[in-house]
PDB file of the backbone (N, CA, C, O) and the ligand in Angstrom, with CONECT records:
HET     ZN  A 101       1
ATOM      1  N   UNK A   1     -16.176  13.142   7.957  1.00  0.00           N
ATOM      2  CA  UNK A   1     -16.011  12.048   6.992  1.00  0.00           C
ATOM      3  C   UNK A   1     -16.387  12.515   5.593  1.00  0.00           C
ATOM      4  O   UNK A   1     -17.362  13.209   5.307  1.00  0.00           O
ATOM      5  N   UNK A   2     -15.522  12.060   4.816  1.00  0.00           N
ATOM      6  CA  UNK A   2     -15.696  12.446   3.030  1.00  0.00           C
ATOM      7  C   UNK A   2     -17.101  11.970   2.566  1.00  0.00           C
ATOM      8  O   UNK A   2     -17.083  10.741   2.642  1.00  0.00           O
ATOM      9  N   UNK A   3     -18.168  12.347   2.172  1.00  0.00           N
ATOM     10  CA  UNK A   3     -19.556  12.134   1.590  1.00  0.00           C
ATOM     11  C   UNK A   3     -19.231  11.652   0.199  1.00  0.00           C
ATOM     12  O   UNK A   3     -20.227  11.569  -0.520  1.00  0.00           O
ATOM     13  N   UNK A   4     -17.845  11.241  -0.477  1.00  0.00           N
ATOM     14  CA  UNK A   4     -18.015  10.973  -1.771  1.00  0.00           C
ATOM     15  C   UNK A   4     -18.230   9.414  -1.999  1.00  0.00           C
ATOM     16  O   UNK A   4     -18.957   9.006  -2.904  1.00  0.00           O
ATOM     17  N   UNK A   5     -17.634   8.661  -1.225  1.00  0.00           N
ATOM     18  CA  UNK A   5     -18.198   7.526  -1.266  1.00  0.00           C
ATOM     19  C   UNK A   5     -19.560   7.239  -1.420  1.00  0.00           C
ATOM     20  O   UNK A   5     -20.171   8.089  -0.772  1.00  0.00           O
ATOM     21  N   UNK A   6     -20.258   6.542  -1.903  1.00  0.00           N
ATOM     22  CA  UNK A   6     -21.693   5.851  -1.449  1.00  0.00           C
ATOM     23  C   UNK A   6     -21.612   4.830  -0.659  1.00  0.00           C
ATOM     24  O   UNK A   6     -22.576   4.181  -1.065  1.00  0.00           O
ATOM     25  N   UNK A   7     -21.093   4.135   0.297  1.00  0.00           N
ATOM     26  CA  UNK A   7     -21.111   3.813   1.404  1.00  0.00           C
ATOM     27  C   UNK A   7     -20.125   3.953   2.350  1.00  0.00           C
ATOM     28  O   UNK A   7     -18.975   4.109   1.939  1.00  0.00           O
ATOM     29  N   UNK A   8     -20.372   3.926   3.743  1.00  0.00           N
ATOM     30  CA  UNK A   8     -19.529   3.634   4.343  1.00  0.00           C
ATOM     31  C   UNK A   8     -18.951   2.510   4.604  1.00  0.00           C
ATOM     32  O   UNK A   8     -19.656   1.539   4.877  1.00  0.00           O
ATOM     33  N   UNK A   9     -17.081   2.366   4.566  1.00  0.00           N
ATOM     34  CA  UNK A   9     -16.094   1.550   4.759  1.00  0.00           C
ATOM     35  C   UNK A   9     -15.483   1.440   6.137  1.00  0.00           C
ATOM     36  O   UNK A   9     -14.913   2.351   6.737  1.00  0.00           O
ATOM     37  N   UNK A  10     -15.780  -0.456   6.782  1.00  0.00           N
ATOM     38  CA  UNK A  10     -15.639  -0.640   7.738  1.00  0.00           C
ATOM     39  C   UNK A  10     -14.016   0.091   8.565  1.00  0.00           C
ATOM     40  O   UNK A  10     -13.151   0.472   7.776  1.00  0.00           O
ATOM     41  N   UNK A  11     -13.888   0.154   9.252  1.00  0.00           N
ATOM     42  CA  UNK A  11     -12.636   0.965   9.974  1.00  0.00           C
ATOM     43  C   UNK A  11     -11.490  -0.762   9.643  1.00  0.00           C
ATOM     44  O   UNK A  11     -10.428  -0.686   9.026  1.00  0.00           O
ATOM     45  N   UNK A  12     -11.872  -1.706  10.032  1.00  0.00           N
ATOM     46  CA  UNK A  12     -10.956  -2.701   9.720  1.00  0.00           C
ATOM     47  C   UNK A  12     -10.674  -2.918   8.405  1.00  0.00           C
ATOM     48  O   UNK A  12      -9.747  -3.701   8.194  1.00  0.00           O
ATOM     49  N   UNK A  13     -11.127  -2.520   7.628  1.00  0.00           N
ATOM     50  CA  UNK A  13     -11.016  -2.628   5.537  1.00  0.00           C
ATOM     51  C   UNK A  13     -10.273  -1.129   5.895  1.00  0.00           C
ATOM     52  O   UNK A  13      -9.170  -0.956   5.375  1.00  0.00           O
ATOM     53  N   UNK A  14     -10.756  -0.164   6.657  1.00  0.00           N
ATOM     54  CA  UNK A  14      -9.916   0.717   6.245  1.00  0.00           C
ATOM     55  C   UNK A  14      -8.294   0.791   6.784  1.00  0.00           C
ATOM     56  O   UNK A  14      -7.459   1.481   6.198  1.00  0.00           O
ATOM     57  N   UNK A  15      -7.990  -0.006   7.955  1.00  0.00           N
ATOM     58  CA  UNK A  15      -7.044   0.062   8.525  1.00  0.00           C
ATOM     59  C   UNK A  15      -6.309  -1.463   7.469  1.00  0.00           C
ATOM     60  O   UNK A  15      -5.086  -1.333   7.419  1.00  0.00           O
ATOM     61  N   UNK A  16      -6.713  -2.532   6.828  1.00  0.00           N
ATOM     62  CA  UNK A  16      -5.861  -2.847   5.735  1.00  0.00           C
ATOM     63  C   UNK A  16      -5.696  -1.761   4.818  1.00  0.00           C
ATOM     64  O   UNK A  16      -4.503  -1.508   4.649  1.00  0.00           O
ATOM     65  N   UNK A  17      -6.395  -1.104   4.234  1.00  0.00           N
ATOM     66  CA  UNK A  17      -6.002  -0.822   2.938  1.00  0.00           C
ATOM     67  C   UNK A  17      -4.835   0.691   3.440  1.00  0.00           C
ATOM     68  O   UNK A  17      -3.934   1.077   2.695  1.00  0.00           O
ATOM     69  N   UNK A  18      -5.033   1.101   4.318  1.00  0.00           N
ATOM     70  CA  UNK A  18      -3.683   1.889   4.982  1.00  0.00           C
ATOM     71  C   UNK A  18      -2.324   1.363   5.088  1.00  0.00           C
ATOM     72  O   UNK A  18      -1.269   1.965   4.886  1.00  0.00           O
ATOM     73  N   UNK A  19      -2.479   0.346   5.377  1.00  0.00           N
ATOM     74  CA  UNK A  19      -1.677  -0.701   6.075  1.00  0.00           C
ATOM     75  C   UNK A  19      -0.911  -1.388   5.089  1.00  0.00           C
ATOM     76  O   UNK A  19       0.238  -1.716   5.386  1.00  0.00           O
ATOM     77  N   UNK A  20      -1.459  -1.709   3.741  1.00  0.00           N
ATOM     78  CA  UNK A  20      -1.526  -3.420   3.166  1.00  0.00           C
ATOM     79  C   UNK A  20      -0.175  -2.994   2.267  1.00  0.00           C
ATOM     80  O   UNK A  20       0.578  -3.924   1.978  1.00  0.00           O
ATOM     81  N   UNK A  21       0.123  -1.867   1.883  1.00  0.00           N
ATOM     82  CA  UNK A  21       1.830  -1.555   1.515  1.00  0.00           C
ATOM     83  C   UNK A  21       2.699  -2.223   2.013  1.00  0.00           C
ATOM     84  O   UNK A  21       3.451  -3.002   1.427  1.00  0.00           O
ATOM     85  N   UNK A  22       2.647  -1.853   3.661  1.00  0.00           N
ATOM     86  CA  UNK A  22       3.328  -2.020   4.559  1.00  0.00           C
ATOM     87  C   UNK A  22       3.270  -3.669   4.395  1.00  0.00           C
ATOM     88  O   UNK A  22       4.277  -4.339   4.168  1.00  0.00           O
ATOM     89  N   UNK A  23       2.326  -4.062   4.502  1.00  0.00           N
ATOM     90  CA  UNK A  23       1.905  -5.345   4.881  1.00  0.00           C
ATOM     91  C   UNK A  23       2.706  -6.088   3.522  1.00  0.00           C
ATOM     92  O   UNK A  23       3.607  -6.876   3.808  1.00  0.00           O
ATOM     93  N   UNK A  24       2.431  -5.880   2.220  1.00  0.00           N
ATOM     94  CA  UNK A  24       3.007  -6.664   1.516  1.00  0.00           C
ATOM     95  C   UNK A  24       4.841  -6.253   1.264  1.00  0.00           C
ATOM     96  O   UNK A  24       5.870  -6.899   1.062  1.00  0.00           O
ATOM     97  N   UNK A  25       4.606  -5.358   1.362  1.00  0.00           N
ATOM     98  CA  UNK A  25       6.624  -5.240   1.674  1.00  0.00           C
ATOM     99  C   UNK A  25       7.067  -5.695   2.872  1.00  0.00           C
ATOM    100  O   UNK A  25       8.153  -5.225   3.214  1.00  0.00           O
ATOM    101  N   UNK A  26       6.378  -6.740   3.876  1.00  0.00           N
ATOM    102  CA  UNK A  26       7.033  -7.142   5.084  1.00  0.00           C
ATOM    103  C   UNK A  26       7.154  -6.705   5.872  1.00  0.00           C
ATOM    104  O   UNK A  26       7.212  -7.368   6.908  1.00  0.00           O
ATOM    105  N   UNK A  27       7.292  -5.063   5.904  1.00  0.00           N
ATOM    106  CA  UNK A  27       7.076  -4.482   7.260  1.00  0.00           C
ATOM    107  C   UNK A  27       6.520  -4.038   8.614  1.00  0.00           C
ATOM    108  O   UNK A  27       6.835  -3.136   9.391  1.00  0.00           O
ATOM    109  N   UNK A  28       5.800  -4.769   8.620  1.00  0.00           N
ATOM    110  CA  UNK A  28       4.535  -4.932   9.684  1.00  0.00           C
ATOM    111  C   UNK A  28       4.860  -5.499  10.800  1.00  0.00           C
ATOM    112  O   UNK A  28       5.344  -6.630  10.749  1.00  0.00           O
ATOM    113  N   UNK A  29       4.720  -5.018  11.732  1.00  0.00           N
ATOM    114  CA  UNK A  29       5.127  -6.239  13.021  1.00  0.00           C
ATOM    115  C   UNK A  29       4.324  -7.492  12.712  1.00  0.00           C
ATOM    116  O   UNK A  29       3.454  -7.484  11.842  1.00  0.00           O
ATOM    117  N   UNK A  30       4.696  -8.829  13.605  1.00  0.00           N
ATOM    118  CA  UNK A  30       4.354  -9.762  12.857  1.00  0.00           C
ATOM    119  C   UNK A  30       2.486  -9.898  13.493  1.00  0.00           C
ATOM    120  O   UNK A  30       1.720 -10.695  12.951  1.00  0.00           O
ATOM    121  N   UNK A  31       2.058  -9.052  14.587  1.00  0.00           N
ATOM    122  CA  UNK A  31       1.027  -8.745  15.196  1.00  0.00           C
ATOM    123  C   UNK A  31       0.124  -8.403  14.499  1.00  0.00           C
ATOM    124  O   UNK A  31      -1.004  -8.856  14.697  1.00  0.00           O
ATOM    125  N   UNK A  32       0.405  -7.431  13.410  1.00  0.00           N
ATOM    126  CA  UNK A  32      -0.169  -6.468  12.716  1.00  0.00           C
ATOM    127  C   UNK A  32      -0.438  -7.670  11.630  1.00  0.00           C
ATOM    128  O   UNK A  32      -1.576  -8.050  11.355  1.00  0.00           O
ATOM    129  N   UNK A  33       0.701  -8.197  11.073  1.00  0.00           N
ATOM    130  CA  UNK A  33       0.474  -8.804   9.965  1.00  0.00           C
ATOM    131  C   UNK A  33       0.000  -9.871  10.636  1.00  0.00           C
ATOM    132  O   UNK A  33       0.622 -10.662   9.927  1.00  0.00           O
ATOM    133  N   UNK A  34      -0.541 -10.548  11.360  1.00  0.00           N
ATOM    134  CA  UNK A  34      -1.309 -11.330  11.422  1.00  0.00           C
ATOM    135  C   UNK A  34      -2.829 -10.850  11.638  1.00  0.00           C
ATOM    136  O   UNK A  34      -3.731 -11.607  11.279  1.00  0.00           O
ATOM    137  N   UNK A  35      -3.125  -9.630  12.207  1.00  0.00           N
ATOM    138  CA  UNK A  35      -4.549  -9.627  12.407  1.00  0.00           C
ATOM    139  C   UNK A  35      -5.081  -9.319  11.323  1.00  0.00           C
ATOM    140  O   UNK A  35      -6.285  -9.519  11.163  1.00  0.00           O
ATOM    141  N   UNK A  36      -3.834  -8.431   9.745  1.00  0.00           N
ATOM    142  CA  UNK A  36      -4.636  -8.239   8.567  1.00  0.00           C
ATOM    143  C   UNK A  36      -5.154  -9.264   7.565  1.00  0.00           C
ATOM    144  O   UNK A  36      -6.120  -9.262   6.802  1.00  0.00           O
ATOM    145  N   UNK A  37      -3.825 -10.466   7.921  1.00  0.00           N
ATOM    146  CA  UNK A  37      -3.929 -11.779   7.568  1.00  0.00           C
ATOM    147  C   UNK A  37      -5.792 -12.159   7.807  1.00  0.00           C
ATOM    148  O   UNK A  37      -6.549 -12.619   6.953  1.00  0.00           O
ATOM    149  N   UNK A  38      -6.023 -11.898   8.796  1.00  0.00           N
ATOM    150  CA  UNK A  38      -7.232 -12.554   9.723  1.00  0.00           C
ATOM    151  C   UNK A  38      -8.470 -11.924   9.190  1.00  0.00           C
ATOM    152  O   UNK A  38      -9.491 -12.608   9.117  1.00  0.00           O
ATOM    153  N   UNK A  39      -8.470 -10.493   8.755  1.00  0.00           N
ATOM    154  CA  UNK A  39      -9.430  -9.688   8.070  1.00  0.00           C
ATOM    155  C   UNK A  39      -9.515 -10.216   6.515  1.00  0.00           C
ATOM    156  O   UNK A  39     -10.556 -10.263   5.859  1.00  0.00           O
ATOM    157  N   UNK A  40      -8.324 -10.569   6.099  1.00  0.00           N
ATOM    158  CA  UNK A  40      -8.240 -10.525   4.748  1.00  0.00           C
ATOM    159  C   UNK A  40      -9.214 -11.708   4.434  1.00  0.00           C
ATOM    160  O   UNK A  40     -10.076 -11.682   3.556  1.00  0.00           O
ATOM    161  N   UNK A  41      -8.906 -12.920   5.418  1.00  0.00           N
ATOM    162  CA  UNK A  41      -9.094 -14.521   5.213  1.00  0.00           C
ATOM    163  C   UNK A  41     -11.121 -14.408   5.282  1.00  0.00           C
ATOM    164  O   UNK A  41     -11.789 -15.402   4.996  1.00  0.00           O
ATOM    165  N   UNK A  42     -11.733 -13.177   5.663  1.00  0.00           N
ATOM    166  CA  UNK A  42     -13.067 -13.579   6.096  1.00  0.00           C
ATOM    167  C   UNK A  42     -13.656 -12.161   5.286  1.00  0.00           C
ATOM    168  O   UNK A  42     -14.857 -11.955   5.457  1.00  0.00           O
ATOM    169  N   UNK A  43     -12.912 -11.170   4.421  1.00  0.00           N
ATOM    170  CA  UNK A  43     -13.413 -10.101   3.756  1.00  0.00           C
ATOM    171  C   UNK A  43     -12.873  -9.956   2.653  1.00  0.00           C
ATOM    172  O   UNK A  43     -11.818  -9.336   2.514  1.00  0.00           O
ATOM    173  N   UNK A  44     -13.626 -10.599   1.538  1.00  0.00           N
ATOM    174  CA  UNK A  44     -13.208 -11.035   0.095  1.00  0.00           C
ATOM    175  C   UNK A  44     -12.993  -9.855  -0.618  1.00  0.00           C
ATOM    176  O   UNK A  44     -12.483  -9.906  -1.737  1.00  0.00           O
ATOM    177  N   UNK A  45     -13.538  -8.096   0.240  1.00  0.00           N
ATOM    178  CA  UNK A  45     -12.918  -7.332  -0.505  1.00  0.00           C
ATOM    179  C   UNK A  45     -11.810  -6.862  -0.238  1.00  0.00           C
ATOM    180  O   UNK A  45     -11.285  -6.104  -1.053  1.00  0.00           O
ATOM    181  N   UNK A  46     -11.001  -7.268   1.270  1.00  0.00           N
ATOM    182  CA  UNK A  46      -9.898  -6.498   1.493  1.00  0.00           C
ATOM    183  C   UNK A  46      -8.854  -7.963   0.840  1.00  0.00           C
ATOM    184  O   UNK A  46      -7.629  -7.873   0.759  1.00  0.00           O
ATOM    185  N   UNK A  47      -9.373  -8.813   0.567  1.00  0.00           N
ATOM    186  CA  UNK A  47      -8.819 -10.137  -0.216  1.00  0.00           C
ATOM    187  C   UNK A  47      -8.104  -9.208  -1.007  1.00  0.00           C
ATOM    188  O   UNK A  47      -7.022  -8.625  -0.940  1.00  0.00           O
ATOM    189  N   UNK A  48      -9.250  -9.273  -1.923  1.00  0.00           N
ATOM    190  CA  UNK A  48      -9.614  -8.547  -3.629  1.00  0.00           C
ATOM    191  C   UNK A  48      -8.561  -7.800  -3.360  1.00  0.00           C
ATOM    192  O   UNK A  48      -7.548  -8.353  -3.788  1.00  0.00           O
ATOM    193  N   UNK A  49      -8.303  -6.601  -2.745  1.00  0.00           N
ATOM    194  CA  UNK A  49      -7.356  -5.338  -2.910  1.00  0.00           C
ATOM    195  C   UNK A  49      -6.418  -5.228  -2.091  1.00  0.00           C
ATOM    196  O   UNK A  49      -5.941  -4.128  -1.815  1.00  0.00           O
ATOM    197  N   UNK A  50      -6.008  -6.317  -1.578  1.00  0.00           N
ATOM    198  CA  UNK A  50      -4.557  -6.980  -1.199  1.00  0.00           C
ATOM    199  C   UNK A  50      -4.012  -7.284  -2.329  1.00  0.00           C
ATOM    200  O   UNK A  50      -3.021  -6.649  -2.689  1.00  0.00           O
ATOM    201  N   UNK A  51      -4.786  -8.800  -3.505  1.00  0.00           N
ATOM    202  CA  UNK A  51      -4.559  -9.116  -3.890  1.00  0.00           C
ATOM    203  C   UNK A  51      -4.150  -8.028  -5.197  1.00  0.00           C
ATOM    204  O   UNK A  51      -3.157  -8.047  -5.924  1.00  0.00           O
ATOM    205  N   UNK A  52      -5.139  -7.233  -5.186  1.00  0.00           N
ATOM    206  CA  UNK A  52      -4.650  -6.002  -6.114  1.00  0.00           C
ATOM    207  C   UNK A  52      -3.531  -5.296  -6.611  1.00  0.00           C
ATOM    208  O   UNK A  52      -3.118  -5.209  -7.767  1.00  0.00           O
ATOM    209  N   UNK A  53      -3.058  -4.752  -5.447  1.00  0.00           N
ATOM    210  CA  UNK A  53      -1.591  -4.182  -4.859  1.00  0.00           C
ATOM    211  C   UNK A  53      -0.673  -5.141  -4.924  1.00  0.00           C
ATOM    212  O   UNK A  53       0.503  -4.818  -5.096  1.00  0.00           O
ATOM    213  N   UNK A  54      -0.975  -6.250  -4.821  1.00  0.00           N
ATOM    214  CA  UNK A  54       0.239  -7.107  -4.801  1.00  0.00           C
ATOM    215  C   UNK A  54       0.453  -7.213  -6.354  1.00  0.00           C
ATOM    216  O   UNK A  54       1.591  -6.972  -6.756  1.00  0.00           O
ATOM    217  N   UNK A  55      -0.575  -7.569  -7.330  1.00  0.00           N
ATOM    218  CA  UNK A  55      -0.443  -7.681  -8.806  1.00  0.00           C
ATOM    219  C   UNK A  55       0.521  -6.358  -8.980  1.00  0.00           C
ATOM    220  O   UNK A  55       1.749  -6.398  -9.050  1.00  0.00           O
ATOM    221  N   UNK A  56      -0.209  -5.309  -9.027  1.00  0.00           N
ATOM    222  CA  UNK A  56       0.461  -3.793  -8.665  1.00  0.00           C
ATOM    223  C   UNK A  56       2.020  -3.811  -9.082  1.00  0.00           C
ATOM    224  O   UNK A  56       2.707  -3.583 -10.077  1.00  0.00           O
ATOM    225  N   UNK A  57       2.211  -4.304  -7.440  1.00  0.00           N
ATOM    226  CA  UNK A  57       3.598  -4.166  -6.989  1.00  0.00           C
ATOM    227  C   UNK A  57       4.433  -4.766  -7.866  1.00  0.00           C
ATOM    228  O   UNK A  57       5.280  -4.201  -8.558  1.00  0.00           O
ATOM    229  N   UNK A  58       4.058  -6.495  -7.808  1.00  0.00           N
ATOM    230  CA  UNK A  58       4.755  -7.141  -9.111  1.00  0.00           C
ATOM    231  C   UNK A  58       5.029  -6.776 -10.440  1.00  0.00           C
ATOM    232  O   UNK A  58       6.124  -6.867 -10.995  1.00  0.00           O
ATOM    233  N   UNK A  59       3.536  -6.184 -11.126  1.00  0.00           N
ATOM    234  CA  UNK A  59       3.714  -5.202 -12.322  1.00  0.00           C
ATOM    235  C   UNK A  59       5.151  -4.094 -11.974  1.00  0.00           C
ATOM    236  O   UNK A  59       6.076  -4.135 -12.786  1.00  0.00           O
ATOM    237  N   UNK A  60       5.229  -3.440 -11.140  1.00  0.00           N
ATOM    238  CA  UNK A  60       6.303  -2.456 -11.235  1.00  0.00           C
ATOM    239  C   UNK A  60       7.361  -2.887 -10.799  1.00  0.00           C
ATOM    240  O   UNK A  60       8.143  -1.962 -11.019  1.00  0.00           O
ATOM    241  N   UNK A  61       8.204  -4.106 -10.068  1.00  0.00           N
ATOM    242  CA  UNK A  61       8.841  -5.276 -10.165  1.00  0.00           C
ATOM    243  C   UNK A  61       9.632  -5.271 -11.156  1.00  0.00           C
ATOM    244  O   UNK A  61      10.792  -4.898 -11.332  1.00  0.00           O
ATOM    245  N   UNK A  62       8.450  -5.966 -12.086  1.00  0.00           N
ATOM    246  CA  UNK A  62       8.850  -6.315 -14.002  1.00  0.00           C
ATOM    247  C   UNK A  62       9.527  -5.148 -14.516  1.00  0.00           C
ATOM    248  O   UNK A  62      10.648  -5.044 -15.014  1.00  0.00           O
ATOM    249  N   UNK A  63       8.714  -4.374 -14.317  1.00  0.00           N
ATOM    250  CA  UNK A  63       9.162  -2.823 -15.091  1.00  0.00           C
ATOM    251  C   UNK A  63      10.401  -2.336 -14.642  1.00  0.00           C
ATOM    252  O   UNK A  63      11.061  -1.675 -15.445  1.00  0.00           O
ATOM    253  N   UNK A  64      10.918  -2.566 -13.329  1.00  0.00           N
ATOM    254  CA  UNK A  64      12.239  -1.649 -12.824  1.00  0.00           C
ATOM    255  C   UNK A  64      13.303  -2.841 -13.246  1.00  0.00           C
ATOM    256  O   UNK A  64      14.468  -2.555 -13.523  1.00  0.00           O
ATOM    257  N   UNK A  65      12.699  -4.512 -13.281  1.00  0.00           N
ATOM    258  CA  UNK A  65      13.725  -5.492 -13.582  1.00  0.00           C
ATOM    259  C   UNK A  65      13.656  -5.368 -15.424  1.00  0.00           C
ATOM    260  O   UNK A  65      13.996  -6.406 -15.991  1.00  0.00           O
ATOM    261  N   UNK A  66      13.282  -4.287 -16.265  1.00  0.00           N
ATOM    262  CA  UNK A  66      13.073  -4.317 -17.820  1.00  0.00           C
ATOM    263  C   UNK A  66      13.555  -3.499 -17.827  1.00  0.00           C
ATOM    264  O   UNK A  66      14.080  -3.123 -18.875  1.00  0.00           O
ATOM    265  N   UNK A  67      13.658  -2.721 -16.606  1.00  0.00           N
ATOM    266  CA  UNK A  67      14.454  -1.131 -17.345  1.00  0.00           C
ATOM    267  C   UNK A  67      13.539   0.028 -17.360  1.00  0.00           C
ATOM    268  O   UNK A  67      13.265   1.019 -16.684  1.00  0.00           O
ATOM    269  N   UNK A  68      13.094  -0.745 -18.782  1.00  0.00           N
ATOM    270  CA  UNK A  68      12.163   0.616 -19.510  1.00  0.00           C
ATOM    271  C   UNK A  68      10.658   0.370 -19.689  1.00  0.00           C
ATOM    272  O   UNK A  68      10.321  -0.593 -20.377  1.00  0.00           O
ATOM    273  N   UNK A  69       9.509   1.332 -19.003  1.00  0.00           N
ATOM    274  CA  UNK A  69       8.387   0.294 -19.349  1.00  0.00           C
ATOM    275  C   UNK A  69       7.559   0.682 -20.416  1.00  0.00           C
ATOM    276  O   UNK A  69       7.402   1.867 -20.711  1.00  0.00           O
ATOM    277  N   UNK A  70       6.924  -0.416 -21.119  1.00  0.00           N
ATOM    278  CA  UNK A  70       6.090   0.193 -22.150  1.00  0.00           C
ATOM    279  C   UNK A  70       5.218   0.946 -21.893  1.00  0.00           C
ATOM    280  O   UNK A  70       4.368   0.902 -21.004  1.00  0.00           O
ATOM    281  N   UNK A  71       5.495   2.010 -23.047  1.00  0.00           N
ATOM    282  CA  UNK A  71       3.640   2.795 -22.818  1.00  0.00           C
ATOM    283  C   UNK A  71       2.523   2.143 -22.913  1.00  0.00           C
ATOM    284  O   UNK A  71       1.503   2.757 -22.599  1.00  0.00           O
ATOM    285  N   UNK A  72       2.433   1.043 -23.269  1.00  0.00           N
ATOM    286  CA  UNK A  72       1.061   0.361 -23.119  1.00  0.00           C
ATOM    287  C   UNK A  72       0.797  -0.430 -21.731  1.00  0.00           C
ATOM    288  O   UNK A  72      -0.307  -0.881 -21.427  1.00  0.00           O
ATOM    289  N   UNK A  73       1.743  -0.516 -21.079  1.00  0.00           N
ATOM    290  CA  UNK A  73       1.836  -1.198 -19.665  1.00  0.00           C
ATOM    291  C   UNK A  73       1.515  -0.146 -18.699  1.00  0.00           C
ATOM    292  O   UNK A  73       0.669  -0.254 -17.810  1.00  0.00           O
ATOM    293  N   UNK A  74       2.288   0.941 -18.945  1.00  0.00           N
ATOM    294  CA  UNK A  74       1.987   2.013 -17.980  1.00  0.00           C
ATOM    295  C   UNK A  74       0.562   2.531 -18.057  1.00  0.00           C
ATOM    296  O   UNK A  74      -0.248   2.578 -17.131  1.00  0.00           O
ATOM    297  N   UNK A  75       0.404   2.883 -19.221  1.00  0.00           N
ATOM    298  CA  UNK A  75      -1.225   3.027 -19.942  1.00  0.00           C
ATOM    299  C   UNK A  75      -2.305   1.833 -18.542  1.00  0.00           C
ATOM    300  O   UNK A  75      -3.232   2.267 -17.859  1.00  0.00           O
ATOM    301  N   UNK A  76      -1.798   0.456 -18.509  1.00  0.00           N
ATOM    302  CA  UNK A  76      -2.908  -0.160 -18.389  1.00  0.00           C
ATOM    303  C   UNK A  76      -2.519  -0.209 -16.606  1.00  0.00           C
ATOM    304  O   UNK A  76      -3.560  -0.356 -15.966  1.00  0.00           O
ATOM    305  N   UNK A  77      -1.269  -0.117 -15.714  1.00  0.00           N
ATOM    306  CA  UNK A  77      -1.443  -0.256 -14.837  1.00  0.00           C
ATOM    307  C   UNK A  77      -2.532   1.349 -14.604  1.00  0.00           C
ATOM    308  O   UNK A  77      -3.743   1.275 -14.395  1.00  0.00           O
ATOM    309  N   UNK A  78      -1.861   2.511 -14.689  1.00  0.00           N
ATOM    310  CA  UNK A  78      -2.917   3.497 -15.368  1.00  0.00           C
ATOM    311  C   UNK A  78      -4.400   3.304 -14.924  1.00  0.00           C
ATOM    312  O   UNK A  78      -4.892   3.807 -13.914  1.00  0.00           O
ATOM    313  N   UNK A  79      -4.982   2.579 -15.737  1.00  0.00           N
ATOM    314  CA  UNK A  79      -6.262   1.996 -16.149  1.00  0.00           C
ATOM    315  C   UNK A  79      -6.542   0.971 -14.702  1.00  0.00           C
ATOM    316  O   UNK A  79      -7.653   1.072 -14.181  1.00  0.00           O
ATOM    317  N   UNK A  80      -5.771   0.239 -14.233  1.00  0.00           N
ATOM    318  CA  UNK A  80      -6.062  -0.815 -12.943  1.00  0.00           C
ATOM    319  C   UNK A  80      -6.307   0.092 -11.870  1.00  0.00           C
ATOM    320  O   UNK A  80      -7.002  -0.124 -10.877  1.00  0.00           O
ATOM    321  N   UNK A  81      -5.399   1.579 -12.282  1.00  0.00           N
ATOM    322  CA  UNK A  81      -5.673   1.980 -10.739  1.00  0.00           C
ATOM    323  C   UNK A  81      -6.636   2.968 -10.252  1.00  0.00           C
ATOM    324  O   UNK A  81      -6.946   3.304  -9.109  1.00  0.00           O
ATOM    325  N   UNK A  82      -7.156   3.470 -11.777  1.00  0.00           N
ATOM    326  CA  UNK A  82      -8.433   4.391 -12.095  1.00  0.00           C
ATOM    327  C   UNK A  82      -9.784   3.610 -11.747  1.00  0.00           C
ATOM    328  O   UNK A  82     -10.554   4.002 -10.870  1.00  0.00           O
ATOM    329  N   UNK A  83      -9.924   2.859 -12.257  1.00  0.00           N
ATOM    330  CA  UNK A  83     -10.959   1.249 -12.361  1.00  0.00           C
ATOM    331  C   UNK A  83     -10.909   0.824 -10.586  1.00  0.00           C
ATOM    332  O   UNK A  83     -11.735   0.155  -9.965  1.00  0.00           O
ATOM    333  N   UNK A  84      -9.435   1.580  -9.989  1.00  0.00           N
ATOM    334  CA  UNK A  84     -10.037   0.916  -8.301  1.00  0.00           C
ATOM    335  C   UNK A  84     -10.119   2.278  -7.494  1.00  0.00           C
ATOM    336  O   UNK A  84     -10.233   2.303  -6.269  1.00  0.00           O
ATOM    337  N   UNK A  85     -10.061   3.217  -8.157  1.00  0.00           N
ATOM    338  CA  UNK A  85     -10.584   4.436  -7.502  1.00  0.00           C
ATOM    339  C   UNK A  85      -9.718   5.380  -7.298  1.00  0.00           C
ATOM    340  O   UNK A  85     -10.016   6.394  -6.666  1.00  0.00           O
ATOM    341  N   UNK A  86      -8.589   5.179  -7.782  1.00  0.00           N
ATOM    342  CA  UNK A  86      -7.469   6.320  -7.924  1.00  0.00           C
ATOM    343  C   UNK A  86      -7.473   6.787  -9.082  1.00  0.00           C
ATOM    344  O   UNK A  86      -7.870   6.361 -10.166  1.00  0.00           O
ATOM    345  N   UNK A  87      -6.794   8.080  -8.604  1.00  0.00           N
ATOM    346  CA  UNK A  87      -6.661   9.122  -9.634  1.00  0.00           C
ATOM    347  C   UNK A  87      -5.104   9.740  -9.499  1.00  0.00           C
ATOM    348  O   UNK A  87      -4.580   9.998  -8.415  1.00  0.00           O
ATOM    349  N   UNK A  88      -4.394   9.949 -10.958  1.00  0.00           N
ATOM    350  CA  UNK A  88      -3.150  10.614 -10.206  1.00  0.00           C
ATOM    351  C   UNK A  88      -2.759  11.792 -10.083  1.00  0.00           C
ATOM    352  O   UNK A  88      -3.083  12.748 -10.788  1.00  0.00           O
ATOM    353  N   UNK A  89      -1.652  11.773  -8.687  1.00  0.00           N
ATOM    354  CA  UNK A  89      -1.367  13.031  -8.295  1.00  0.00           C
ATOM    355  C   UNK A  89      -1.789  12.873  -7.087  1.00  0.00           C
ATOM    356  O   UNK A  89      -1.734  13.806  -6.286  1.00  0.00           O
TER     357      UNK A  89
HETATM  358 ZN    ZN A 101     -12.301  -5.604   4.801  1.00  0.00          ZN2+
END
């Protein structure tokens, strides 16, 4: 296991946040998407970063339905996804 975290992350937060792509593009059996449904409804952080990804997704939505996206948009999704622990590449 990676030591860079400072804590350890439950295996069910970790199996949404694997998952929650899948999960918000629909593709999930409806099994799956219900038991993440069920994690999400009682763990305000796999809430939080459902709800995250979904802002996310919508942000890049806008951008492919604009065409062209601003550098200050890209800049700040950028910034949303540094601020949740990514880095790119
Ligand atoms: Zn969780």
């Amino acid at each position: 296991m990676p030591e860079t975290l400072n804590r350890a992350i439950p295996l069910e937060c970790l199996h949404v946040q694997q998952h929650v792509w899948d999960y918000l593009d629909g593709r999930l059996p409806s099994q799956e998407t219900a038991s993440l449904q069920l994690h999400m409804a009682e763990c305000s952080e796999c809430h939080d970063y459902s709800n995250f990804q979904q802002r996310f997704l919508q942000a890049l939505a806008s951008l492919r339905a604009r065409g062209r996206a601003p550098w200050h948009l890209k800049a700040r999704v950028a910034d949303l996804l540094a601020s949740d622990g990514y880095s790119p590449g």
